[in-house]
N, C-alpha and C positions, 0 to 999 in steps of 0.2 A: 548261465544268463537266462531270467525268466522274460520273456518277451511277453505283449499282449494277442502273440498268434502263437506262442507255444515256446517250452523251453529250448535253448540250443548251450550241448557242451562241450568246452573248447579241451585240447591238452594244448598246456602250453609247456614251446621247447626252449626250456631254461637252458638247457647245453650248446645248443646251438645260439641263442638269444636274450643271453642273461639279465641286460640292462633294459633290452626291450621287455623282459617277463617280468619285472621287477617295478619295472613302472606302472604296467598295465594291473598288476595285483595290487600297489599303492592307490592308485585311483579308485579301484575294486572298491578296495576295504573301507576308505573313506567316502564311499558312497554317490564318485562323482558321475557314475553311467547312470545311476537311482532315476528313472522319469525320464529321460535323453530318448531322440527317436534316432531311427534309420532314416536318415536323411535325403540320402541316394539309392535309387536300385537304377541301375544302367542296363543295360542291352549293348549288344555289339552291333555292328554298322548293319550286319547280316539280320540282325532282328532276335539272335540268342541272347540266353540269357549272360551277362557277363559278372556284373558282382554289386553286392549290398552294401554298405557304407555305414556306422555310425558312431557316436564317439563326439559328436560337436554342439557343446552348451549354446549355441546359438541357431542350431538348424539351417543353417546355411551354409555348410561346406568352408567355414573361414574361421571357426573359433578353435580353441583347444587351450589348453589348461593354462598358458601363459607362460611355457618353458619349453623345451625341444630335450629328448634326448639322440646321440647319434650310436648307432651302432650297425656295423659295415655287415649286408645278407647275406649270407653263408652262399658258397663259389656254388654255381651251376644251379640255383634256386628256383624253380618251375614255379609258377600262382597255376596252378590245377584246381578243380572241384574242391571245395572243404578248407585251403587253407586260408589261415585267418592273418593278416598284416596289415603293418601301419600302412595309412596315409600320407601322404607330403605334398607339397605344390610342387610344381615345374622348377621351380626357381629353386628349391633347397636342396642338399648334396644328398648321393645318397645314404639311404638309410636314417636319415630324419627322420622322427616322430614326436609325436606331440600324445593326444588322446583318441584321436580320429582312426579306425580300423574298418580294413575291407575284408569281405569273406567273397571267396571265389565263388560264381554261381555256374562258370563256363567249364568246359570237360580238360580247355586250356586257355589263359587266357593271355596270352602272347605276349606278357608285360616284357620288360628286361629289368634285370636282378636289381635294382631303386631301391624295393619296397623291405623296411625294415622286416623279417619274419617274427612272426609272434607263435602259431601252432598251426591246429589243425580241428576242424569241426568231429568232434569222434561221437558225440550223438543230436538227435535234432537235426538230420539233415531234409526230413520231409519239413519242417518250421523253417528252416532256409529256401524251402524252395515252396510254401507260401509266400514267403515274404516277396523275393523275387518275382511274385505274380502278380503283384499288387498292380492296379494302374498306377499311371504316374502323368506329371504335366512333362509340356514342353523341356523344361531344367531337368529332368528325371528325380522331381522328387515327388515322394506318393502319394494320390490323392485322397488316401485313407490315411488315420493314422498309425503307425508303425512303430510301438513304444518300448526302451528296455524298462520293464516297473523291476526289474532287479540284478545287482550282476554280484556274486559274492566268489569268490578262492576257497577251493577245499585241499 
């Protein structure tokens, strides 16, 4: 994924998340991250850093591709530093996803096992954690811009 603060590369865990990695590479290929920003970078209540957000055609934390898929996070699943998963609202079971994906910014980030798993940042982790410096408003979205210009599957 080439971002406009530098590249970041995921592995994604097809064994562990097949239907999640299958989508997230559909979307790829057809070019829908192409221009999408980071919509979110959060902090934890303490003021760390906690995770980056992006994946949503509307920039506002509510769009996504116009379909969900569900697939249940593998048992005893940590959000530690690096790893990259879906999104979901409050309201949907777990392991929903749609196109929306957080990358951990925290050393843990306390979540519990929801969050559909996708991989793991295995390079670009100093461009994760620009990103995660950015300011942000009030909503925690940034107040520069924060842009994927390309996300491709090798």
């Amino acid at each position: 994924m080439t971002t406009n603060r530098g590249p970041i590369v995921f592995e994604l865990f097809d064994e562990d998340a097949p239907k999640t990695g299958a989508n997230f590479k559909k979307l790829a290929a057809d070019g829908f991250y192409d221009g999408l920003s980071f919509h979110r970078i959060a902090k934890l209540p303490t003021g760390g850093d906690f995770v980056i957000q992006g994946g949503d055609p509307t920039g506002t934390g509510n769009g996504g591709p116009g379909y969900s898929v569900h697939e249940k996070p593998p048992t005893g699943l940590r959000y530690s530093r690096g790893v990259v998963a879906m999104a979901k609202t409050e309201i949907e079971a777990s392991g929903t996803s749609g196109s929306q994906f957080f990358i951990v910014t925290a050393e843990d980030a306390g979540l519990p096992a929801d969050y559909a798993l996708l991989g793991k940042v295995v390079k670009g982790d100093d461009v994760v954690s620009k990103i995660a410096a950015v300011p942000t408003d009030s909503t925690e979205h940034p107040t520069q811009p924060v842009v994927i210009t390309k996300a491709t599957i090798r």
